[in-house]
C-alpha positions as CSV (number, residue, x, y, z in Angstrom):
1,X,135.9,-86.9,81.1
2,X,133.1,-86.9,78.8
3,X,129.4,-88.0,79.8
4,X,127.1,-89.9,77.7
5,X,123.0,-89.4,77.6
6,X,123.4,-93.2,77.2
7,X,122.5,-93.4,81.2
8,X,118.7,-94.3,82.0
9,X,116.7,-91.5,82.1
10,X,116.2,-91.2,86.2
11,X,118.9,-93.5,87.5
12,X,121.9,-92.4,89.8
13,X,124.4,-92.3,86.8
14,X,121.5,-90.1,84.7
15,X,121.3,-87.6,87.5
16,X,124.9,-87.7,88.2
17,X,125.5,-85.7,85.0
18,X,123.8,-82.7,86.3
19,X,126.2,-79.8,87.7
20,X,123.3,-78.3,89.7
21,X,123.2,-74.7,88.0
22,X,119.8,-74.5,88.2
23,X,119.2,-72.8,85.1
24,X,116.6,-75.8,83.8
25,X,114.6,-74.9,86.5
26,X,113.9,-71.5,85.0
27,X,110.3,-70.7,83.2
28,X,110.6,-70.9,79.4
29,X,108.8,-70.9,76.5
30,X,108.2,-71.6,72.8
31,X,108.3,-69.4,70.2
32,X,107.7,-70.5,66.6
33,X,109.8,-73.2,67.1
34,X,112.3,-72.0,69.1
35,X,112.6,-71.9,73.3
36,X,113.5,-68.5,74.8
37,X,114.1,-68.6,78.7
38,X,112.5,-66.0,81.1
39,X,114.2,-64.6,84.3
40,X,111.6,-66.1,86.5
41,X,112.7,-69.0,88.5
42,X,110.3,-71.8,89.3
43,X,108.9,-71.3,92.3
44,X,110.5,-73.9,93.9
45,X,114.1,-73.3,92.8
46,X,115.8,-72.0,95.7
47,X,118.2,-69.3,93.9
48,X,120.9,-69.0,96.8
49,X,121.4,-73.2,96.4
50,X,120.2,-73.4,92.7
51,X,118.0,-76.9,94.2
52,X,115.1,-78.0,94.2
53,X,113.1,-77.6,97.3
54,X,111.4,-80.5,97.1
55,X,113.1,-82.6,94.4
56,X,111.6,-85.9,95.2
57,X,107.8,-84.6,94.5
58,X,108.8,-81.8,92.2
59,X,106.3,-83.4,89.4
60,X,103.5,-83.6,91.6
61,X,103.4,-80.1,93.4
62,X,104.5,-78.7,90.0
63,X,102.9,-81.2,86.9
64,X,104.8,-78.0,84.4
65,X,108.0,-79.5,85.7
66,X,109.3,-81.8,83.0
67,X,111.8,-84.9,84.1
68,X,114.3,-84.6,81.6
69,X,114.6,-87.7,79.6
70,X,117.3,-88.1,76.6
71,X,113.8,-86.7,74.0
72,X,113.8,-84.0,76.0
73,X,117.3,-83.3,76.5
74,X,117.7,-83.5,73.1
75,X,114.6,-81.3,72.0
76,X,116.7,-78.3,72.8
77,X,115.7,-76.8,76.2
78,X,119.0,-76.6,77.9
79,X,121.8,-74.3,77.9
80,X,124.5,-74.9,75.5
81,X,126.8,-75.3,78.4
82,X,125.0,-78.1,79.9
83,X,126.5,-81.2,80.9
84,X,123.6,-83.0,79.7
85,X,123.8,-81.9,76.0
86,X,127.9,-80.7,75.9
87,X,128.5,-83.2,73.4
88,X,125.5,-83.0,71.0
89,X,126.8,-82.4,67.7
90,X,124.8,-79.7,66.1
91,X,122.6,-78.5,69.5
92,X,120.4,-75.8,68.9
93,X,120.7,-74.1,72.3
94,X,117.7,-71.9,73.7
95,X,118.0,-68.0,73.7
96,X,119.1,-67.0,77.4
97,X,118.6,-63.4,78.9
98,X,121.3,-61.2,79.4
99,X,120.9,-60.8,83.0
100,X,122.2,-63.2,86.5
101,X,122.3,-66.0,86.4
102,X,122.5,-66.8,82.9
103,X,125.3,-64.1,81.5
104,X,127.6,-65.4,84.6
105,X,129.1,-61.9,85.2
């Protein structure tokens, strides 16, 4: 079944789309234009459950901890494989390490 980013950004049928990988959750950055992810988990992520250990005030205890939103989502931060961004023709995916959790070996 395919999912849609047509879902308000926050809603139950928005955050249903998430698989809970946790790999969002991991520090990145921009580089000329294009985002490269770092093995360092937020600090929050617990890596054993890949959730959020405190969801609900993720934003507040960590204001670097962007609430993805359809700009966002589109804007190219999420793994290729993501359920969020699956179906976006064209999707320039960020560059992922070769090492766990992102090769999936």
């Amino acid at each position: 079944m395919k999912k849609s980013i047509n879902p308000v950004s926050g809603s139950a049928e928005w955050e249903a789309i998430c698989e809970r990988c946790g790999l969002c959750c991991y520090e990145k950055y921009d580089y000329r234009g294009r985002i490269f992810y770092t093995a360092t988990p937020c600090p929050h992520l617990n890596t054993q459950t890949r959730l959020c250990k405190n969801y609900a005030n993720r934003s507040q205890i960590h204001p670097d901890c962007a609430q993805l939103t359809p700009e966002i989502v589109a804007a190219g931060i999420l793994p290729q494989d993501c359920p969020y961004v699956r179906d976006i023709p064209a999707y320039k995916a960020p560059v992922l390490p070769d090492c766990p959790p992102f090769n999936k070996k």
